[in-house]
NUMAR-64576 format. One line per 3 residues: number of its first residue (from 1); their letters; for each residue x, y, z of N, C-alpha, C, O. Coordinates in steps of 0.2 Angstrom, whole numbers, always signed. Layout:
<nodes>
NUM = a = X Y Z X Y Z X Y Z X Y Z  ...
</nodes>
This chain:
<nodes>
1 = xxx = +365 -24 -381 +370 -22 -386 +375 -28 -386 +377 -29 -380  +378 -32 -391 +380 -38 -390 +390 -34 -391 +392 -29 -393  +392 -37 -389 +399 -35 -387 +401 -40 -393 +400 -45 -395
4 = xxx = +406 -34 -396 +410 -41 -400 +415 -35 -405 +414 -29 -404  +421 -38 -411 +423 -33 -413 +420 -28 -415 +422 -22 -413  +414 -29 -418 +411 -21 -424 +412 -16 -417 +417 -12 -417
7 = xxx = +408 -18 -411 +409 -14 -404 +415 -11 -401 +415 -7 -396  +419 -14 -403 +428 -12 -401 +431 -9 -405 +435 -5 -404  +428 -11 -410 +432 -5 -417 +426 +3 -418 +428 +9 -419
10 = xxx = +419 +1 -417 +418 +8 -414 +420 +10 -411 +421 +16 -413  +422 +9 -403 +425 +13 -397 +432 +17 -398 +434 +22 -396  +435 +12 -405 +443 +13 -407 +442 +19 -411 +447 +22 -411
13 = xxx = +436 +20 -414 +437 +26 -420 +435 +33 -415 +438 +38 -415  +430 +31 -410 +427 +36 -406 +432 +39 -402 +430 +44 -398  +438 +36 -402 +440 +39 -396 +446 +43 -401 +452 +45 -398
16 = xxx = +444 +44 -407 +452 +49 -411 +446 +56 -410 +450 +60 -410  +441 +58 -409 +435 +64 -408 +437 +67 -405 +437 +65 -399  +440 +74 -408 +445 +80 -407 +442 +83 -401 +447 +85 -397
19 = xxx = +436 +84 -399 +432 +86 -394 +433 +83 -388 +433 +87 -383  +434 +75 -388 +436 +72 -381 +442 +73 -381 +443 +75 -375  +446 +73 -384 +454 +71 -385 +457 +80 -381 +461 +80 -376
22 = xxx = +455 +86 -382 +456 +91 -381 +452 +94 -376 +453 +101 -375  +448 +90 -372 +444 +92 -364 +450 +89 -362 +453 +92 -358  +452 +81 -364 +457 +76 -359 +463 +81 -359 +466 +81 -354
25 = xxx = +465 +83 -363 +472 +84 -362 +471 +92 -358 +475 +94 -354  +465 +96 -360 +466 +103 -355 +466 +99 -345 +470 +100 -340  +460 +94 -346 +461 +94 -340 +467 +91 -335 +468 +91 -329
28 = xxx = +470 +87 -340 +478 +84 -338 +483 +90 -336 +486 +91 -331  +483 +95 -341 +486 +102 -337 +483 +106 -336 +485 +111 -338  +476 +106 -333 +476 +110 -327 +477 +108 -320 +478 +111 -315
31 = xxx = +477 +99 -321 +479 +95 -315 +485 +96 -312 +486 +96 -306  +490 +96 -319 +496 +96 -319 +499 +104 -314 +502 +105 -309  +497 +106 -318 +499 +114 -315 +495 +115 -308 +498 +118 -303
34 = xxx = +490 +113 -307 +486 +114 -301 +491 +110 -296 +493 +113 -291  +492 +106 -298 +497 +102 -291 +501 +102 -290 +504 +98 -286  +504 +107 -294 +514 +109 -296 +512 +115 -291 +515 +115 -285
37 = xxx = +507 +120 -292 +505 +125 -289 +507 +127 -279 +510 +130 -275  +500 +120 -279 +499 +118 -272 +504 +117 -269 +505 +120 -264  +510 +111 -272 +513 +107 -269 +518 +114 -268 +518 +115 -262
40 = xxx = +523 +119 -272 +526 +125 -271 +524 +131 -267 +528 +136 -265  +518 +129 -265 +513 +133 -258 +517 +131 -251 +520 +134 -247  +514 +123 -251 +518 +117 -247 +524 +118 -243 +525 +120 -237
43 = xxx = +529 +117 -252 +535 +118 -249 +536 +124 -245 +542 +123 -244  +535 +129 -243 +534 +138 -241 +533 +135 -234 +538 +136 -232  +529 +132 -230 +524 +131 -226 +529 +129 -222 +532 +123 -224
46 = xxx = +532 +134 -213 +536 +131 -210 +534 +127 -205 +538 +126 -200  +526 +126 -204 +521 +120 -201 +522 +116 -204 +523 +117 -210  +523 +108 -201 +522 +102 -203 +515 +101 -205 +514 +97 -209
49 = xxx = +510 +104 -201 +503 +103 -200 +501 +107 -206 +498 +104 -210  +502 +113 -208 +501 +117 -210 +501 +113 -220 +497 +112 -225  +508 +111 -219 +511 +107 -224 +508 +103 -228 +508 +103 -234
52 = xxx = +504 +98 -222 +497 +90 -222 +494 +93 -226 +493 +92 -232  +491 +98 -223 +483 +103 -224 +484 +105 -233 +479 +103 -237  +488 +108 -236 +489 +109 -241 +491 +105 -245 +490 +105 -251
55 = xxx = +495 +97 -242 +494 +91 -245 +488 +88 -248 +487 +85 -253  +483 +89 -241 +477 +88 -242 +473 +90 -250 +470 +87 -254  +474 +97 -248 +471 +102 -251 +472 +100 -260 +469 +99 -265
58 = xxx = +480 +99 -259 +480 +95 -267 +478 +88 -270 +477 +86 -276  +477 +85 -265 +475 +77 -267 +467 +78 -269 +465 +75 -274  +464 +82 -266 +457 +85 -267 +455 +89 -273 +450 +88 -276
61 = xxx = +461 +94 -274 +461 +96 -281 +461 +93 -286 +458 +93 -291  +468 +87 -285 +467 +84 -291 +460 +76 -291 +458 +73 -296  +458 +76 -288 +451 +71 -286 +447 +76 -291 +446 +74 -297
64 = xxx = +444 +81 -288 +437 +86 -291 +440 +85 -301 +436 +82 -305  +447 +87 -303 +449 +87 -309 +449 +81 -314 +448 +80 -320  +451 +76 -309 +450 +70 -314 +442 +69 -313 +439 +66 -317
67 = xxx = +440 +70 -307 +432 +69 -308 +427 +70 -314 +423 +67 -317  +430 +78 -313 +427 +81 -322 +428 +78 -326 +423 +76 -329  +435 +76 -328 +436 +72 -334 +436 +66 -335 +439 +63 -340
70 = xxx = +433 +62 -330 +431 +58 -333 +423 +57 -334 +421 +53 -339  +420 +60 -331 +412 +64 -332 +411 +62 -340 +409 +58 -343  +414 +69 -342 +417 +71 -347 +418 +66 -353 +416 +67 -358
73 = xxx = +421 +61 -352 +421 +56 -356 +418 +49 -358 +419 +45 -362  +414 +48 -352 +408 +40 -351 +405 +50 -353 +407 +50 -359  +402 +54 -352 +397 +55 -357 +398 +56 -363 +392 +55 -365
76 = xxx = +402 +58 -367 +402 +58 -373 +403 +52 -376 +402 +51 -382  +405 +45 -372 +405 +39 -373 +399 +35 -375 +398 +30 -379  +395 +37 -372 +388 +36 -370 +383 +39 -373 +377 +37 -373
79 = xxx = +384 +46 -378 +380 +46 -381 +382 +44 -390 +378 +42 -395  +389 +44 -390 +389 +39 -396 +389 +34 -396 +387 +32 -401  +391 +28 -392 +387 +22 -392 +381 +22 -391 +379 +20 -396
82 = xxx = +378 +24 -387 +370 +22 -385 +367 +24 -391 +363 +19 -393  +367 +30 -396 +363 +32 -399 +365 +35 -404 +360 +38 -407  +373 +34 -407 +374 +35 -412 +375 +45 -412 +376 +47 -417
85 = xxx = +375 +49 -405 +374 +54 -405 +380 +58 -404 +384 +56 -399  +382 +64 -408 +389 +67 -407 +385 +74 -403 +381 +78 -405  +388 +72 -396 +386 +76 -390 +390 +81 -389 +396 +80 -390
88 = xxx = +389 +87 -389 +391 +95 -388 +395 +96 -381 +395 +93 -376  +399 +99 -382 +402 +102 -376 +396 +104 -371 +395 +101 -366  +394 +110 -373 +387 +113 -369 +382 +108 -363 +381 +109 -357
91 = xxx = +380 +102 -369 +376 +96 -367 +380 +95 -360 +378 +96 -354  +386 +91 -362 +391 +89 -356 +391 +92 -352 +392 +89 -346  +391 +99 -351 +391 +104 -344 +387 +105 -342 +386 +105 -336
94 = xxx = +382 +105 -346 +374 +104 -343 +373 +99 -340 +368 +99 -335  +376 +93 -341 +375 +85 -339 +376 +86 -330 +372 +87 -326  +387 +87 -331 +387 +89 -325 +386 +92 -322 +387 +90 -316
97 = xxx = +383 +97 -323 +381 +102 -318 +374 +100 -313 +373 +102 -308  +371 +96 -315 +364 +94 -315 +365 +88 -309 +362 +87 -304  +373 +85 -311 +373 +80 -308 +382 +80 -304 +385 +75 -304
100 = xxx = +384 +85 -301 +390 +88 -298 +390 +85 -293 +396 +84 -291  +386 +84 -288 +387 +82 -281 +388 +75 -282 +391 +72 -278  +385 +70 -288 +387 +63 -285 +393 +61 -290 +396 +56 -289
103 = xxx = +394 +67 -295 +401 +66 -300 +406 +66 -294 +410 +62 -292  +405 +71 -293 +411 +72 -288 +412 +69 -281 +418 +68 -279  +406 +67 -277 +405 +64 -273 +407 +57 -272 +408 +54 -267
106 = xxx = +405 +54 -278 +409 +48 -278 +415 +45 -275 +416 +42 -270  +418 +47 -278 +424 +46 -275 +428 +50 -269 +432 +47 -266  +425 +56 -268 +426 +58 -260 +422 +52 -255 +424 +53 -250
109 = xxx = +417 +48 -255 +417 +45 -253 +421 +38 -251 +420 +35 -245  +423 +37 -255 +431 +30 -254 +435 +32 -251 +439 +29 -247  +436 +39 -253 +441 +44 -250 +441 +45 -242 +445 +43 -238
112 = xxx = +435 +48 -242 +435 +49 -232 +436 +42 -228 +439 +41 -223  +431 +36 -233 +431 +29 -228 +439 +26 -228 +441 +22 -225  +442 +30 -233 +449 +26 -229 +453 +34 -227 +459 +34 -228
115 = xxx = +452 +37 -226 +455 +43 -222 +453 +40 -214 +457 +37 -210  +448 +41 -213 +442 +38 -206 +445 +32 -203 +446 +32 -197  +446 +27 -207 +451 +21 -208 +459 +24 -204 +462 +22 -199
118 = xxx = +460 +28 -208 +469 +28 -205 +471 +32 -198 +476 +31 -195  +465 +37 -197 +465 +43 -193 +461 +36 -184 +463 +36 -178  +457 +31 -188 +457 +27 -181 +463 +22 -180 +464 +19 -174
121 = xxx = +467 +21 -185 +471 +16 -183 +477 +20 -181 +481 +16 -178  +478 +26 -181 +482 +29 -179 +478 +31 -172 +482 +29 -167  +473 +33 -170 +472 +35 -164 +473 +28 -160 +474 +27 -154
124 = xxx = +473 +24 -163 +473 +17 -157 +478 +16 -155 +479 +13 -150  +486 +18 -158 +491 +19 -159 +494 +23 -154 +500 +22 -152  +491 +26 -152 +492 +33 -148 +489 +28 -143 +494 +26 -141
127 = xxx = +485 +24 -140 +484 +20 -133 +488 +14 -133 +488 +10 -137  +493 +15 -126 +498 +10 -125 +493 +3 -123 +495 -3 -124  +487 +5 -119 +485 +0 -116 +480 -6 -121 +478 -11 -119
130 = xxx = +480 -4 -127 +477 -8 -132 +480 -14 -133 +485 -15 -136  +478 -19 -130 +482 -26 -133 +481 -29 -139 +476 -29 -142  +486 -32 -141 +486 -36 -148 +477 -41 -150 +473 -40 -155
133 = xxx = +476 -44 -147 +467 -46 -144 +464 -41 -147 +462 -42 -153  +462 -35 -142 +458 -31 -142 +460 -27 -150 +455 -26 -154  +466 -26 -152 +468 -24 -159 +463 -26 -166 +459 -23 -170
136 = xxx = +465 -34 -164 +462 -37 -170 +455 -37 -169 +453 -39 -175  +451 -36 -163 +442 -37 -163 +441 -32 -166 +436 -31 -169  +447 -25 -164 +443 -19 -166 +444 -18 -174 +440 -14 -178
139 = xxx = +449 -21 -177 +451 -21 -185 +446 -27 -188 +450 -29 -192  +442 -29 -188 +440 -35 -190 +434 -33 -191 +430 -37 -193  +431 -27 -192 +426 -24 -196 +428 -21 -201 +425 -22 -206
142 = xxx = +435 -17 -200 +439 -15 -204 +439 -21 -212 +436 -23 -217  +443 -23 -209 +444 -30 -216 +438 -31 -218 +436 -28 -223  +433 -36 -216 +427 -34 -221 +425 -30 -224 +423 -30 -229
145 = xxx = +426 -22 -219 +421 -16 -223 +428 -15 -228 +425 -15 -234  +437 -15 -229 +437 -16 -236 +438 -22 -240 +439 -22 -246  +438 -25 -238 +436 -31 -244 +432 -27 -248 +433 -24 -253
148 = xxx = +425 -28 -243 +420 -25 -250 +421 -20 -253 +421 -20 -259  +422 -13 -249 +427 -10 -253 +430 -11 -261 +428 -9 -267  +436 -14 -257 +439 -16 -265 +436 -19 -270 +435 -17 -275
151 = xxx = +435 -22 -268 +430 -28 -272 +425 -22 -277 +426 -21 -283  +422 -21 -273 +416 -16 -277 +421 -12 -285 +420 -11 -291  +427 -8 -280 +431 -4 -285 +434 -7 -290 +433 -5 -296
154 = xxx = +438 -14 -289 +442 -18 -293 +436 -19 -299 +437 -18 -305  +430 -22 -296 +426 -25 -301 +419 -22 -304 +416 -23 -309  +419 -18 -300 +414 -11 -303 +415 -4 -302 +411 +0 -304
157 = xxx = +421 -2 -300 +423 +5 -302 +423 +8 -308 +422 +14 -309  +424 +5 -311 +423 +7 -320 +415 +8 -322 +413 +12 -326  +411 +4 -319 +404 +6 -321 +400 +11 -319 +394 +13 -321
160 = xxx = +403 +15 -311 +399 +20 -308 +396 +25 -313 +390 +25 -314  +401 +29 -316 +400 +35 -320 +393 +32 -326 +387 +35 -326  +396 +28 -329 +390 +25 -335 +384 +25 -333 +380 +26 -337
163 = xxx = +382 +24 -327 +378 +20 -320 +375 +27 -318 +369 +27 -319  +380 +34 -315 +375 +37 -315 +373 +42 -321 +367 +44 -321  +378 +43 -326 +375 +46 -332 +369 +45 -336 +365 +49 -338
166 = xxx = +367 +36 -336 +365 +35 -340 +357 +35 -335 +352 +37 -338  +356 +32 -328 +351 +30 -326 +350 +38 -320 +346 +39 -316  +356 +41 -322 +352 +47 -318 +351 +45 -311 +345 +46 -310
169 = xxx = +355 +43 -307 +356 +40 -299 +361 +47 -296 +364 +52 -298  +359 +43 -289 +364 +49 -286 +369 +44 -282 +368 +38 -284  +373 +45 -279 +381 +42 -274 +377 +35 -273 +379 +29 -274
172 = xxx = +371 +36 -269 +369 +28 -265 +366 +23 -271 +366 +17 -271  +361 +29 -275 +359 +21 -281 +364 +20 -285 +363 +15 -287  +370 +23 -288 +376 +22 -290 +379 +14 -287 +379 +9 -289
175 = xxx = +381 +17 -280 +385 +11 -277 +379 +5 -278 +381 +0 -280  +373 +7 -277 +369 +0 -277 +368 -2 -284 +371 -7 -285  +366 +1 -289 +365 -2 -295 +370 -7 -297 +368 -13 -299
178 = xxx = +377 -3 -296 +385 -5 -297 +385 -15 -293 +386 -20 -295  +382 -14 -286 +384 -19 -284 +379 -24 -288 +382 -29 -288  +375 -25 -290 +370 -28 -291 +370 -30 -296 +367 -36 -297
181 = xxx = +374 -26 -301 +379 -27 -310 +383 -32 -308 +383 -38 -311  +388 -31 -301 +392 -35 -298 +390 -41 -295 +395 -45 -296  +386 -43 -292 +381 -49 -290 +380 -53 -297 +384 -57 -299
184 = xxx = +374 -52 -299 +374 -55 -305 +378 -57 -311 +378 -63 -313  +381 -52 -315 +387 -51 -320 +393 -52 -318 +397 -50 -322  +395 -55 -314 +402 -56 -310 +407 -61 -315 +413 -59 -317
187 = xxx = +404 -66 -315 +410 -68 -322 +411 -66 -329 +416 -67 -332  +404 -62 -331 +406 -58 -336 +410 -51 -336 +412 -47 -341  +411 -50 -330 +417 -43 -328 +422 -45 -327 +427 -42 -328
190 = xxx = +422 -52 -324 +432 -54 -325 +435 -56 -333 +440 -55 -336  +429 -59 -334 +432 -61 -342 +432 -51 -346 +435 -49 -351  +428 -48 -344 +429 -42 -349 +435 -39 -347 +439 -36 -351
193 = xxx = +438 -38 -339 +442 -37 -337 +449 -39 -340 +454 -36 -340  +449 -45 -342 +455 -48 -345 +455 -45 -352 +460 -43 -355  +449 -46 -355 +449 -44 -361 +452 -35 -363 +454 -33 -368
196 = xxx = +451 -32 -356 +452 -27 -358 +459 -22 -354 +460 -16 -355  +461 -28 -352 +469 -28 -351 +473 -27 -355 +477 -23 -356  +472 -34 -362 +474 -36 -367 +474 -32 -372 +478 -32 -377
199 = xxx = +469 -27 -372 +466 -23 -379 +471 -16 -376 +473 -13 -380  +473 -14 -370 +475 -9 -368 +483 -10 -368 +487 -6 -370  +484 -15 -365 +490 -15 -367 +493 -16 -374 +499 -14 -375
202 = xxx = +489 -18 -378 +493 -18 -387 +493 -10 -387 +498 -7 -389  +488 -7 -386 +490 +2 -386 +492 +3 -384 +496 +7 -387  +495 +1 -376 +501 +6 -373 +507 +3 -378 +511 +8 -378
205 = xxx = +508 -1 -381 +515 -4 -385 +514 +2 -392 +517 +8 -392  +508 +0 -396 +509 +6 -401 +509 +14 -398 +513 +19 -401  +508 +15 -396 +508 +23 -393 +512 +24 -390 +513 +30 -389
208 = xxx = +518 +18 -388 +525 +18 -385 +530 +20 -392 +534 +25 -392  +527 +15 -399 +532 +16 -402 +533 +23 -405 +538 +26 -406  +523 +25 -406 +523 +32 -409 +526 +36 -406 +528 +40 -411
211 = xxx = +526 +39 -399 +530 +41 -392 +537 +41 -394 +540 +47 -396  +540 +36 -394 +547 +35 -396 +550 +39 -404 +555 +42 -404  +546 +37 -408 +547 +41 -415 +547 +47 -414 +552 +51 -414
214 = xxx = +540 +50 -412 +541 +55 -413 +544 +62 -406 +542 +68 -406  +547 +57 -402 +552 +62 -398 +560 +61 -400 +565 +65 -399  +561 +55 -404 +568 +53 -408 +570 +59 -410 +574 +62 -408
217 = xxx = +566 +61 -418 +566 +65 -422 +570 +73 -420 +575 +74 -421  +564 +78 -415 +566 +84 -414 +574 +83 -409 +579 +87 -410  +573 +77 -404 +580 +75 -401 +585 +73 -405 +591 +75 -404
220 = xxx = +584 +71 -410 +591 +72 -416 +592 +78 -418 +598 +80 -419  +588 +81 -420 +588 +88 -425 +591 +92 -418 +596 +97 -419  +590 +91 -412 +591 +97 -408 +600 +96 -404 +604 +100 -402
223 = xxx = +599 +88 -403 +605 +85 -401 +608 +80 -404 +609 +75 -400  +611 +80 -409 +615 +75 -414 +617 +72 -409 +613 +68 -407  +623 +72 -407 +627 +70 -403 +626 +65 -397 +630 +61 -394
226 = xxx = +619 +66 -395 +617 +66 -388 +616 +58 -388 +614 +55 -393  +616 +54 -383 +614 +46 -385 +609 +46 -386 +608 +42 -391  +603 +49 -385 +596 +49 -386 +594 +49 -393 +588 +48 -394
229 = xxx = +598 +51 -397 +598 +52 -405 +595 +47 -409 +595 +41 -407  +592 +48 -416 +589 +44 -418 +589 +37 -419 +585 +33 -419  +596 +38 -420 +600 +29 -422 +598 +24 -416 +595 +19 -416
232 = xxx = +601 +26 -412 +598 +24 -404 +593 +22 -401 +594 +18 -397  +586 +26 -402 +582 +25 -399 +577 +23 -405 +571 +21 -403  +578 +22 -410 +577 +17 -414 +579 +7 -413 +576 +1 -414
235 = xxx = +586 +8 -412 +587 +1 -408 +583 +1 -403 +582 -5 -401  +580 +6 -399 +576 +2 -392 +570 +2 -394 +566 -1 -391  +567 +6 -400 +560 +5 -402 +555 +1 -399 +550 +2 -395
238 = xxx = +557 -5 -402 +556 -11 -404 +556 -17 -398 +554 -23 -398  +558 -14 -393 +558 -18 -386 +554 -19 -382 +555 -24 -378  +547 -16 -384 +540 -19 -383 +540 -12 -375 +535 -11 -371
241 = xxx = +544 -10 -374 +546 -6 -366 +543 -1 -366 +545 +4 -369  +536 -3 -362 +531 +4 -361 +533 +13 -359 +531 +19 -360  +541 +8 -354 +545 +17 -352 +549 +19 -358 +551 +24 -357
244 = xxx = +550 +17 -363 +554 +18 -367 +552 +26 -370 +557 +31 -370  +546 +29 -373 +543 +31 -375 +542 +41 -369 +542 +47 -369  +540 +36 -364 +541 +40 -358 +547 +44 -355 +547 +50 -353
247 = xxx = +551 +40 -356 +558 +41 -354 +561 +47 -359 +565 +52 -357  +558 +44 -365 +561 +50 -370 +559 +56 -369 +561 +61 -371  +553 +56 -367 +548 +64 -368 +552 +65 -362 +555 +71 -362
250 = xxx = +553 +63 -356 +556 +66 -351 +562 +69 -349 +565 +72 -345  +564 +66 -357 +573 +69 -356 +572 +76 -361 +574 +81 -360  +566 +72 -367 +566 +79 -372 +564 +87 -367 +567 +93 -368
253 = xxx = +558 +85 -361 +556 +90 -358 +560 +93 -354 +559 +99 -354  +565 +91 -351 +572 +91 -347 +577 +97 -350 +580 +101 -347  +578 +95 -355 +581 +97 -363 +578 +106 -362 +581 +111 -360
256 = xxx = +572 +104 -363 +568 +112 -365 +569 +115 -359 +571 +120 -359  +568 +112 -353 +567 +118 -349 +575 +121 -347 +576 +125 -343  +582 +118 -351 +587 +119 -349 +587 +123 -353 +586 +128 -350
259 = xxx = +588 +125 -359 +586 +131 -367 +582 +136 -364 +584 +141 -364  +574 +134 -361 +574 +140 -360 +578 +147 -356 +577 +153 -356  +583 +143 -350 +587 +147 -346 +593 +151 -350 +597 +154 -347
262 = xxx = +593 +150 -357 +599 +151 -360 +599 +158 -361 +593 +161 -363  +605 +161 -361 +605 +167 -364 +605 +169 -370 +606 +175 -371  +605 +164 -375 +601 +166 -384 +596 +164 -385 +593 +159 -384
265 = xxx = +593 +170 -388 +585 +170 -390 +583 +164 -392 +579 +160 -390  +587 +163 -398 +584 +156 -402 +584 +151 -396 +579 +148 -395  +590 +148 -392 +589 +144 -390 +581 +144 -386 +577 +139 -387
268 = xxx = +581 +150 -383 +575 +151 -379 +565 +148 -383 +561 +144 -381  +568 +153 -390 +561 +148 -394 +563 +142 -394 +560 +137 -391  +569 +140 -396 +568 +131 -397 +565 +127 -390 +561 +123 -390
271 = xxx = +567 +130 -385 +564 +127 -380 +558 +127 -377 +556 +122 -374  +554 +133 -378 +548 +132 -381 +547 +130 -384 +544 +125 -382  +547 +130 -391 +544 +125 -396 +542 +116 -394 +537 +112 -394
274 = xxx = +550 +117 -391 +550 +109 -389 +546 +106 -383 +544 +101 -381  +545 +113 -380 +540 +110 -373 +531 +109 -374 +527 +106 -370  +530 +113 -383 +523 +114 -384 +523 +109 -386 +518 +106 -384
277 = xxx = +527 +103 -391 +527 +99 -395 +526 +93 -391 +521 +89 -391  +532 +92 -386 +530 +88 -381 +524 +85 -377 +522 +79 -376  +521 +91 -373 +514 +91 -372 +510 +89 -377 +507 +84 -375
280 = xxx = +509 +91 -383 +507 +93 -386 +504 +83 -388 +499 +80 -387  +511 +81 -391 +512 +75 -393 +509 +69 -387 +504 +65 -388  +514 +70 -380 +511 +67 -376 +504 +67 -373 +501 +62 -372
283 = xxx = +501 +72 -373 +493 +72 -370 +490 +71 -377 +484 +73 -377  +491 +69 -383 +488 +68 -386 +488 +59 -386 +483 +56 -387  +494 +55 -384 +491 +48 -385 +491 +47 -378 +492 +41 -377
286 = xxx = +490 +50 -371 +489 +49 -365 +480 +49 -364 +476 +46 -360  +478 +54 -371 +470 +56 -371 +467 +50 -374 +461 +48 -372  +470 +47 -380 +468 +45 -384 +468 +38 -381 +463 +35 -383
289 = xxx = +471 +34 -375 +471 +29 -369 +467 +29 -365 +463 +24 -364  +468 +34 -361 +459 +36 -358 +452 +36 -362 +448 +33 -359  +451 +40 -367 +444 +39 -371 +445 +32 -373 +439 +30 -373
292 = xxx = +449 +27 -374 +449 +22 -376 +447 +15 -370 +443 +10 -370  +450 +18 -365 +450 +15 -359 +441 +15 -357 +437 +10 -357  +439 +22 -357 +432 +22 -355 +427 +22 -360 +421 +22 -358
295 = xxx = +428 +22 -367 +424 +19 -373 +424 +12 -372 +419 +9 -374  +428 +8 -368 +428 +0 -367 +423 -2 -363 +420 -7 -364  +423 +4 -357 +421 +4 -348 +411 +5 -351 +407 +1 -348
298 = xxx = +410 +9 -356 +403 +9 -359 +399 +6 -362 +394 +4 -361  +404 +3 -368 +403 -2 -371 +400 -11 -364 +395 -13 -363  +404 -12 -362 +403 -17 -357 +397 -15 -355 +393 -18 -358
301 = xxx = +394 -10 -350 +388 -7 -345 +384 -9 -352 +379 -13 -352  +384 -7 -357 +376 -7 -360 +376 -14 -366 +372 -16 -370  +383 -17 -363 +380 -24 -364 +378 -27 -358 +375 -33 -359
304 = xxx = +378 -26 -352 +377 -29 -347 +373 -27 -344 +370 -30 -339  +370 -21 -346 +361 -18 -342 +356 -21 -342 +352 -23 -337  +356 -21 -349 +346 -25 -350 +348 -33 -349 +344 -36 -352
307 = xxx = +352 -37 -346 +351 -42 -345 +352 -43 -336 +353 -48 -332  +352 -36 -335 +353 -36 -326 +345 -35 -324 +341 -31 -327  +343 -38 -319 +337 -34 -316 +338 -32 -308 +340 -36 -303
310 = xxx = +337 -24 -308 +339 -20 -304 +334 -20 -296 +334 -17 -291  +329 -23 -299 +323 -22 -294 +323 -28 -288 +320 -28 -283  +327 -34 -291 +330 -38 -285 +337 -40 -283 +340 -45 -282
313 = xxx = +339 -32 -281 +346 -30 -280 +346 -36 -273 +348 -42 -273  +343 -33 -269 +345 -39 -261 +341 -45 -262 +340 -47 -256  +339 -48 -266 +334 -54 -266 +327 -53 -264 +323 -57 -264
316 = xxx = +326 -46 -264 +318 -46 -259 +313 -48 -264 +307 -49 -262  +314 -50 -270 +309 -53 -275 +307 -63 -270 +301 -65 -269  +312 -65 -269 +309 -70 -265 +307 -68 -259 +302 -72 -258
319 = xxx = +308 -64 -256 +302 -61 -249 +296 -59 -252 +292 -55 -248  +294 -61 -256 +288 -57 -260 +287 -50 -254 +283 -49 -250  +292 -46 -257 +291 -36 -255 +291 -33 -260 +295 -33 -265
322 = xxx = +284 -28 -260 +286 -26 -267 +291 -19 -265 +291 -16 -260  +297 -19 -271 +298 -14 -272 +297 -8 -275 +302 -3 -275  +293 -8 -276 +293 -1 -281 +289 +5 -278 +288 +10 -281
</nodes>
C-alpha cells in the first residue's frame, strides 16, 4: 500500500465514522468515572497499604479500558483501509473476544516488567550492605533490558495492535513480529514518526480553535460579565495555545458543577445542559484525535508489511535453518 496524501486524507475522512467516534468517547467515560470511583474508594481506606492496593487496582482498570478501545479502533481502521470494509460493532466484539488475552495482555506485560524493576530496586534499598559497585553490576541488566524496552515502545508501540489484529498472533509473535518491523523498517518509522507529529499537531491547533469557539459561545450566553466571555477568548483564539481550548472546557465544566448545587431549578438544568454539551463537545474532538492518531498508526503497518520478511526475524536465513 504506497503512503502518500490520497492515504492521509482517507484516514482523515475515516475517522469523522459516528460508530468509532461514539465507542471512543463511551469508553473515555467509563474510564473517567471508573477511576473517579476507585480513587473515592481509596481516599476511604485508613491503610496506607490498603490505599496502594486500590491505587493499583485503578491503574489496572484504566489499562484493561484503554485497551479495549484501542482494539476497537486499529480494528475498524483496518478493515476500512485494508479492504474498503465498514466493520460492525458485533464483528469487533467478536474480534476481541477471540483475541482478549493478548489485547489486554500486551501491555500488562510492560507493565509488570517495570513494576518487577521498581519492587527490586526498592528491595536492594532495604540492604544497607550493598555497595555502590555491586549497585551498578546488579542494574546493568536493568539498563539494557529497558533500552530495549523503550526502544521497541517509542518505535513500534504503535504497530502491536495492527500486528496482532491483522496477522492473528498472540503477546510473543506480537512483540516479535513488531521487532522485526523495527529491525528492518527503522528509518522508515522515524521519518513516519516525524511525519506524524506534524499531521497531529496541525489537529491539535484546529480542534483547539474549534474547542475554544465552541466553549466561548455558551460562556457568554451564561456568563457575560465573566472574562472568559466571548470577546476574550476570541483575542486568545488565535494563539496557536493547545491549553487554550482546554482550559475553557475546564472552567465551563467548573461553572456547571457550581449551578448544579444551586437552589433554582433552572439554574440546576442549565448546569446540566452545560455538563452534557461539554462532554459532549470535548469527547467528540478528543475521539476524533485518536481515530486519527491510529488511522495514521494502520495506514504505516500496511505500507510497511509486504515489504517486511518475517521468516528472517533473527537472521537464521543465513544459518540456513529452516524455519517453518
Amino acid at each position: 500500500m504506497k503512503f502518500d496524501v490520497n492515504l492521509v486524507n482517507k484516514v482523515f475522512q475515516k475517522s469523522f465514522a459516528p460508530t468509532k467516534n461514539f465507542i471512543t468517547i463511551l469508553h473515555i467515560l467509563v474510564m473517567a468515572a471508573g477511576v473517579w470511583l476507585i480513587s473515592q474508594v481509596a481516599g476511604l481506606a485508613r491503610s496506607a497499604v490498603v490505599a496502594y492496593i486500590f491505587m493499583g487496582i485503578m491503574g489496572l482498570y484504566a489499562i484493561i479500558v484503554f485497551s479495549s478501545m484501542a482494539y476497537f479502533l486499529y480494528y475498524f481502521a483496518l478493515a476500512h483501509l485494508k479492504s474498503d470494509k465498514k466493520a460492525g460493532l458485533g464483528d469487533a466484539i467478536s474480534s476481541l473476544k477471540s483475541q482478549a488475552v493478548p489485547a489486554f495482555g500486551f501491555i500488562l506485560v510492560f507493565v509488570i516488567i517495570i513494576l518487577v524493576q521498581i519492587l527490586l530496586l526498592w528491595l536492594l534499598a532495604q540492604i544497607p550492605e550493598v555497595g555502590f559497585i555491586l549497585l551498578v553490576i546488579l542494574l546493568l541488566p536493568l539498563v539494557v533490558l529497558n533500552f530495549i524496552i523503550w526502544t521497541f515502545l517509542i518505535f513500534g508501540g504503535i504497530l502491536c495492535y495492527p500486528t496482532m489484529i491483522d496477522q492473528k498472533k498472540g503477546i510473543i509473535g506480537v512483540i516479535k513480529n513488531v521487532a522485526v518491523i523495527i529491525k528492518q523498517k527503522l528509518a522508515k518509522l522515524i521519518l513516519f514518526h516525524i511525519l506524524q507529529v506534524i499531521i497531529l499537531f496541525v489537529a491539535i491547533i484546529i480542534l483547539t480553535i474549534i474547542l475554544s469557539v465552541a466553549m466561548a459561545v455558551p460562556m457568554q450566553a451564561v456568563a457575560p460579565n465573566q472574562s472568559m466571555g466571548i470577546q476574550d477568548s476570541f483575542a486568545g483564539i488565535f494563539k496557536l495555545d493547545p491549553t487554550q481550548g482546554i482550559g475553557m472546557a475546564g472552567n465551563m465544566f467548573q461553572m456547571a458543577i457550581m449551578m448544579i448545587y444551586s437552589p433554582y431549578v433552572i439554574h440546576v438544568i442549565m448546569g446540566i445542559v452545560m455538563i452534557i454539551y461539554t462532554v459532549v463537545i470535548f469527547g467528540l474532538l478528543v475521539s476524533f484525535l485518536l481515530n486519527l492518531a491510529c488511522g495514521l498508526n494502520v495506514a504505516f503497518y500496511l505500507h510497511v508489511k509486504d515489504e517486511v520478511d518475517f521468516s528472517d526475524d533473527l537472521g537464521l536465513k543465513k544459518l540456513n535453518i529452516d524455519v517453518k
